[in-house]
N, C-alpha and C positions, 0 to 999 in steps of 0.2 A: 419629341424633343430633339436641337441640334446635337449631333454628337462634336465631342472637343476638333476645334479646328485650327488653335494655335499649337505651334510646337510644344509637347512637355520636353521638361529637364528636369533630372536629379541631379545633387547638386548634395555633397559632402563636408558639411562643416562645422564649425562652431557656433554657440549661440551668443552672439556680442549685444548687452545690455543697452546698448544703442544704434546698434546698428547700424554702426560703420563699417563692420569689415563681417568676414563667417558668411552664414546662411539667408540670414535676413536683407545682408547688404547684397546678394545675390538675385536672391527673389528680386529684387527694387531695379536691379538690373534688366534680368530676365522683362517682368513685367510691361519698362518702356520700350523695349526691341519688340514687343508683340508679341511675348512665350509665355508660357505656364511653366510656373516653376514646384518643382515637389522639392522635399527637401531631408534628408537625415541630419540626424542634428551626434556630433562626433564629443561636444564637449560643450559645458556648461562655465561664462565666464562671467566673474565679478571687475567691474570695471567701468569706465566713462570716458570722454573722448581725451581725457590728459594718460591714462594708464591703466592697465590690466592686474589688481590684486591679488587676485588667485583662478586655480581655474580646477573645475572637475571632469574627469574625464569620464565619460561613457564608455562601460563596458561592451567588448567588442562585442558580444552575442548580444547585445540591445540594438546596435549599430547595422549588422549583418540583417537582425528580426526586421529592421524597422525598412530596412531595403527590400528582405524580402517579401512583404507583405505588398508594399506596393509595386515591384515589380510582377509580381503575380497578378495583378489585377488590368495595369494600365503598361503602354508601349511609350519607351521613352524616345525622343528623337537624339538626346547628349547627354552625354552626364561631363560632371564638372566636381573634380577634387583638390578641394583645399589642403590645409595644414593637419595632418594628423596628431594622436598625442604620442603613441605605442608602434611598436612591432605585430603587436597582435592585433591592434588597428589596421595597420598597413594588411597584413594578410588577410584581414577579413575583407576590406572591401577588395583587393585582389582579384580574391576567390567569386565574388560577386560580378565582375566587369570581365571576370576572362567567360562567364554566359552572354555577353552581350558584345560580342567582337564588332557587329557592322555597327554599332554605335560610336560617335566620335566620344573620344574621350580628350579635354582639357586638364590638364595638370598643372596646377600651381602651389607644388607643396611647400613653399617660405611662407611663413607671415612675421613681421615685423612687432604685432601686434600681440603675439601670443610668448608667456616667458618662457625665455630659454631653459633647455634640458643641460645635466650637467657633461663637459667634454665627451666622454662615454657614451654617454644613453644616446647622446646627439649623432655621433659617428653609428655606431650601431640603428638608427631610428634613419638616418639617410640612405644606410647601406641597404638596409630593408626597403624605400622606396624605389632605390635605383634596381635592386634586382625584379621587386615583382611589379612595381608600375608604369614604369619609367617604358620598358620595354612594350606596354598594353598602350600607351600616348600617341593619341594623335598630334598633341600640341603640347607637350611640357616647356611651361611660363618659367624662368628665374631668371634674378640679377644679375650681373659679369660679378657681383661680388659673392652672390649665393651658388653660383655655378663653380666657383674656386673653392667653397665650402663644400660643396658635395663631390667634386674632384679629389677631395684629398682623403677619398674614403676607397679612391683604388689607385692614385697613383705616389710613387716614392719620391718622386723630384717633383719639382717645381717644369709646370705644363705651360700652355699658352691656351688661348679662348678657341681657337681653331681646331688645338688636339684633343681638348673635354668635348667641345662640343662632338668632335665625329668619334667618338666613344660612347656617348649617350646614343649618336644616330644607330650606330653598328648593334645596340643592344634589340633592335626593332620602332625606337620613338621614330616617329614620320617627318615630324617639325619640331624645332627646336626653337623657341623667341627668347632673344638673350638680351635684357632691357637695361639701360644705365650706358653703353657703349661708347665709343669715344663717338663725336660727331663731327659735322664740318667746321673748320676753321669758320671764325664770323659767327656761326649760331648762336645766340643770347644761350647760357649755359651750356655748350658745348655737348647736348647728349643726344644718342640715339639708340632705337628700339633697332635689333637686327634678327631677323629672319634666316633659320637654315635647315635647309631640306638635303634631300640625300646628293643633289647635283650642286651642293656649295650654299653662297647666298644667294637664297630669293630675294630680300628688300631690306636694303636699308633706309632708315627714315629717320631723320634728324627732329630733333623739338625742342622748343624753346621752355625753360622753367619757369613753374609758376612763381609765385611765393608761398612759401608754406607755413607752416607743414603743414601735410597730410596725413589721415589714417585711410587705408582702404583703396588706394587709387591702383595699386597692383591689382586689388582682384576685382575693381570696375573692370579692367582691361580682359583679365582672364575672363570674367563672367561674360562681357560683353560679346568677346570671339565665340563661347559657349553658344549663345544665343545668334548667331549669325551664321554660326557653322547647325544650329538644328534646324536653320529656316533656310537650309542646302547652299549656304556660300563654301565654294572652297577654301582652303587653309590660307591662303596668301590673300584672298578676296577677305574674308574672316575678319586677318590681322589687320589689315588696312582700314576697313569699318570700324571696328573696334577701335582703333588709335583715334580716328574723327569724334567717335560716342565720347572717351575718355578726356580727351581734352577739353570738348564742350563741358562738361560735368566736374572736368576741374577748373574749368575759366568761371564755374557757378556756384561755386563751394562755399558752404554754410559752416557759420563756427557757432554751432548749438551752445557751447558753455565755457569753460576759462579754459578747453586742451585745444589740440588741433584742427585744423580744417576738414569738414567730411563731403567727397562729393557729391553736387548735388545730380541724382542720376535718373531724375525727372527733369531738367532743364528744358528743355525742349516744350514740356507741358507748362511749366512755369512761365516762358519767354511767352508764349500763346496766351497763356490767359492775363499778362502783365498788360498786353496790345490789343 
């Protein structure tokens, strides 16, 4: 028998009822990049593509079990972490990823999609990512508007996107991708994805908006770099593919039922078998 010859990835997330956003919308990712995707599943949500009703959180010793059982077994090429629920979440898979240092690690711990904790838990549940994962990232994903949210979990004044960001670099993150960003004058929606490594910025890249809305097109992008970075692109090669994948997959986006738009992250196979 072949032994596996796509990339694996582990992959950290939620389990979303449709599979727009979490673990499943990763797989779907992973899958059309050409990866294997394995997956622990951090919590358990009731929901459809208009709104998220409740959610159960997997206890961490489930979460930690469920990593370590296949880590033991198989070799992964990236792992990729979503949105946590806990403190004891964050530490546990922590503790899990600081064994696997030459692995890239992807961070995208916002989701949009998952209900908010109350002020508290939420500062305290940030401050926990930024000290124990933040620093183990190869690539920590977040918005100019979720990067001022997790900023304000160590600084006293009012910062700017250049002084979080190289406070995040200085903790050990490698690359930092700050998405939503002001764009070029002209650009239909004025926004762009920016890229920052330890020498400034690597890449700015302008984009045009769709119409939306969307659920999930943040962590097409994250998953997408995941999946690019385990088939040996580096960080800036990564982010660049990944932006081309993600905007295909939102120019194809499917509205399953009466909520928002979910991308479609087979495109590519769809556009083939249409012709």
């Amino acid at each position: 028998m072949q032994n596996q010859t796509s990339p694996l990835i582990l992959t950290f997330g939620a389990l979303d009822p449709v599979g727009a956003t979490g673990i499943q919308a990763d797989l779907a990712a992973f899958s059309a990049l050409s990866c294997t995707g394995l997956s622990v599943a951090t919590a358990l949500l009731i929901g459809d593509t208009a709104r998220i009703e409740d959610l159960q959180e997997i206890d961490p010793d489930w979460v930690s079990d469920q990593a370590r059982v296949v880590l033991e077994d198989v070799t992964v090429a990236a792992f990729k972490v979503g949105a946590l629920s806990s403190i004891e979440q964050v530490a546990a898979v922590a503790e899990i990823l600081s064994d696997y240092p030459d692995a890239p690690l992807i961070l995208d711990p916002f989701s949009s999609r998952l209900p908010l904790p109350g002020e508290d838990e939420a500062e305290e549940l940030m401050t926990a990512v930024r000290q124990l994962l933040v620093p183990q990232a190869t690539l920590l994903m977040l918005s100019q508007v979720e990067l001022g949210r997790m900023a304000e979990t160590w600084r006293e004044e009012e910062g700017d996107l250049d002084a979080d960001v190289a406070h995040l670099l200085a903790l050990g993150c490698e690359f930092v991708l700050v998405t939503g960003t002001a764009g070029a004058a002209g650009t239909p929606g004025g926004r762009a994805n920016t890229l920052f490594g330890a020498d400034g910025v690597a890449s700015h890249d302008d984009w045009s908006a769709f119409p939306g809305p969307f659920i999930g097109a943040g962590g097409t992008l994250s998953a997408a770099a995941a999946a690019h970075m385990a088939r040996g692109a580096d960080v800036e090669q990564a982010v660049q593919s990944a932006q081309a994948y993600t905007i295909g997959a939102l120019s194809k986006a499917q509205r399953y039922g009466m909520g928002k738009l979910v991308p479609d992250r087979f495109y590519s196979l769809t556009t083939k078998m249409q012709s």
